[in-house]
N, C-alpha and C positions, 0 to 999 in steps of 0.2 A: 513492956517492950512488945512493940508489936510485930510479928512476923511475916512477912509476903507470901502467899501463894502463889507460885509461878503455874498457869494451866498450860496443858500441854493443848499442840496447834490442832484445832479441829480437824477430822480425815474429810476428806470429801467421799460421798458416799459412791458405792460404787457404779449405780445407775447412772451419777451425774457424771463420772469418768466417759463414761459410753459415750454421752450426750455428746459430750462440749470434743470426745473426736470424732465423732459422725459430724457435726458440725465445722469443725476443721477439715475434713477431708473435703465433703460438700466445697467450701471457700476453694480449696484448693484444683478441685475438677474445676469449677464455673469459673476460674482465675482464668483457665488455658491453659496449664503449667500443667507439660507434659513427663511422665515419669516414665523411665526405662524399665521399672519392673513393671507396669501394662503397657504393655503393647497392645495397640487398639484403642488407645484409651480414647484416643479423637472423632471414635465414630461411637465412643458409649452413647452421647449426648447427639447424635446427628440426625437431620432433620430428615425426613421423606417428603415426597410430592407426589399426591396421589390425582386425576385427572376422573373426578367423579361429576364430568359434564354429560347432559345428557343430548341423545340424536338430534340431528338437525334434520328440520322439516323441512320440505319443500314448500314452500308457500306459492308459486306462481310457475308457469315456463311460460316466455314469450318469447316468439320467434323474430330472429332479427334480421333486418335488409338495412341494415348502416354496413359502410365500408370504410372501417379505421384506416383512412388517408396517412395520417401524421399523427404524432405523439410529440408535446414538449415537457421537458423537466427545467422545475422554476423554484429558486428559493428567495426566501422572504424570511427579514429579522425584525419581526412586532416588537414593540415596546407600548404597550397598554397602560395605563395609569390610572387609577379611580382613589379621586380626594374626598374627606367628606367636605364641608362649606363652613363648618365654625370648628372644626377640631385639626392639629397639627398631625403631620403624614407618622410622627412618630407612635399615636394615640389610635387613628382611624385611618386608614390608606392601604393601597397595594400598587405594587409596581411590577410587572413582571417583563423581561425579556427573554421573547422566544423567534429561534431561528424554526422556519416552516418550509417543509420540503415537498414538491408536490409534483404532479401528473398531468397533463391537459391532453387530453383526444379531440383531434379535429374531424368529424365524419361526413361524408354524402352520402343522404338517405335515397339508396336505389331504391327505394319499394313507393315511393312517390314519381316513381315512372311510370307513365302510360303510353296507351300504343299511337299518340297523337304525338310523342314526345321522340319515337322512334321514327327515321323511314330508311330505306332501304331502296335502292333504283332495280331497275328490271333485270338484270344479268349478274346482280346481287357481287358488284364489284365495288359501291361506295355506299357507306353508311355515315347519316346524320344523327347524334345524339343531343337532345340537351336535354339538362338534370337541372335539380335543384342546387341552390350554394350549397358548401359547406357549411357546416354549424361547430360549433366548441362544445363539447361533454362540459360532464359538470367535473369541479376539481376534483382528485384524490390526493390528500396529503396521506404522504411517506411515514408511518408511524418509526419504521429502524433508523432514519435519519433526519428527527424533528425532536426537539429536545429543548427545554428550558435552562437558561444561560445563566439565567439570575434572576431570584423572587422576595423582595419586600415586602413586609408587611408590616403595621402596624399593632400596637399589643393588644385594642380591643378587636383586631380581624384574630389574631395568634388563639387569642382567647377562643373566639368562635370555631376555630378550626378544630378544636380538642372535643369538640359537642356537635360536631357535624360530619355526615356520613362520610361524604366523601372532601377530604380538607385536602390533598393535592389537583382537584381537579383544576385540569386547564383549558378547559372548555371554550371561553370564551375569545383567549386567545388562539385556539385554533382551528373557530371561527374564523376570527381574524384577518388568520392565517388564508384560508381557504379564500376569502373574497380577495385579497391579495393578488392573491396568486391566477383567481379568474379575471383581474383586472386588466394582470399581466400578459395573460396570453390571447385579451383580444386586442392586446397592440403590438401582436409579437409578430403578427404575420403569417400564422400558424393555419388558417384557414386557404391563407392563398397558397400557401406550399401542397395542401392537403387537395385542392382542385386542380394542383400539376401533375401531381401521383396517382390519381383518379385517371385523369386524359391517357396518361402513360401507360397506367392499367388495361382500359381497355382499347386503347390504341394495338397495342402487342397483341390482348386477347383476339379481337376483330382480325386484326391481319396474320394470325397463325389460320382464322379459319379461311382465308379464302379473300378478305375484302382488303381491296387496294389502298381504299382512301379512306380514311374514317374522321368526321370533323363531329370534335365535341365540345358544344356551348354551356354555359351554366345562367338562368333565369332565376329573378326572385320567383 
């Protein structure tokens, strides 16, 4: 007759008690699950931002004789596409749409004035000017209101993204963007607004000092 030995249930030892609730608690911080007996418990874990940039240099001072006439704000929504030529957009591709928000300065450069450009009659009651046109700055897109709407990509771009520095950049789209926006504003009318505000300018200036009449032309 044979008899069973029943073994009694192994203990877990008490190291590995420690373990497995450090480990439960861990789970349970990093969950979010917030407990009423810590209070604070949501900044155990919280992050700082520390601003460890260094001075900024001066690189250059140049003195400027431009007189910002007029300023336009222009927006512009890219849709960019790059396929590859024997692989499907699911495989190889990006598509991205972006709305671009931007700046345009239109100025007349006073310091291309000379004294052949100025005259003045003898009792210094009417003054002739001509200037140069105005010209268009180059654009500034708006970084706080320029923003990517939507970005496909394909899984061998996805892939590449994981193994290269920068994998959100949107450089190219805004690129893009920027010639957009300068295309825009040299059919916006923005130059000829900026040589009425110029006249205006020193229309006022001239006749606060003294002079009656003041005519001012613009040459290439």
């Amino acid at each position: 007759m044979t008899t069973s030995v029943t073994r009694p249930p192994r203990r877990m030892p008490g190291w590995a008690k420690l373990l497995t609730a450090f480990v439960l608690v861990l789970a349970v911080l990093f969950a979010g699950i917030r407990l009423a007996v810590l209070p604070g418990i949501k900044d155990l874990f919280g992050t700082e931002t520390h601003d460890r940039s260094g001075p900024a240099l001066l690189k250059s001072i140049q003195d400027m004789s431009h007189y910002e006439a007029a300023s336009g704000t222009f927006q512009v929504v890219v849709d960019l596409e790059k396929n590859a030529k024997y692989l499907p957009d699911a495989i190889r591709g990006t598509r991205t749409l972006y709305v671009g928000a931007g700046t345009v300065d239109a100025y007349v450069d006073l310091g291309r004035v000379g004294e052949r450009d100025v005259k003045v009659d003898g009792d210094r009651t009417s003054a002739t000017l001509r200037l140069p046109h105005a010209q268009l700055g180059r654009p500034a897109l708006d970084p706080d209101h320029s923003y990517a709407v939507s970005k496909q990509r394909g899984l061998l771009d996805r892939l590449g993204d994981l193994f290269s520095d920068n994998p959100n950049s949107e450089q190219a789209v805004q690129k893009l963007a920027v010639r957009h926006i300068g295309d825009a504003a040299k059919d916006s009318g923005l130059t000829a607004r900026a040589e009425t505000n110029t006249t205006a300018m020193l229309q006022g200036l001239l006749r606060s000092l003294g002079f009656k009449e003041v005519h001012v032309s613009y040459t290439a």
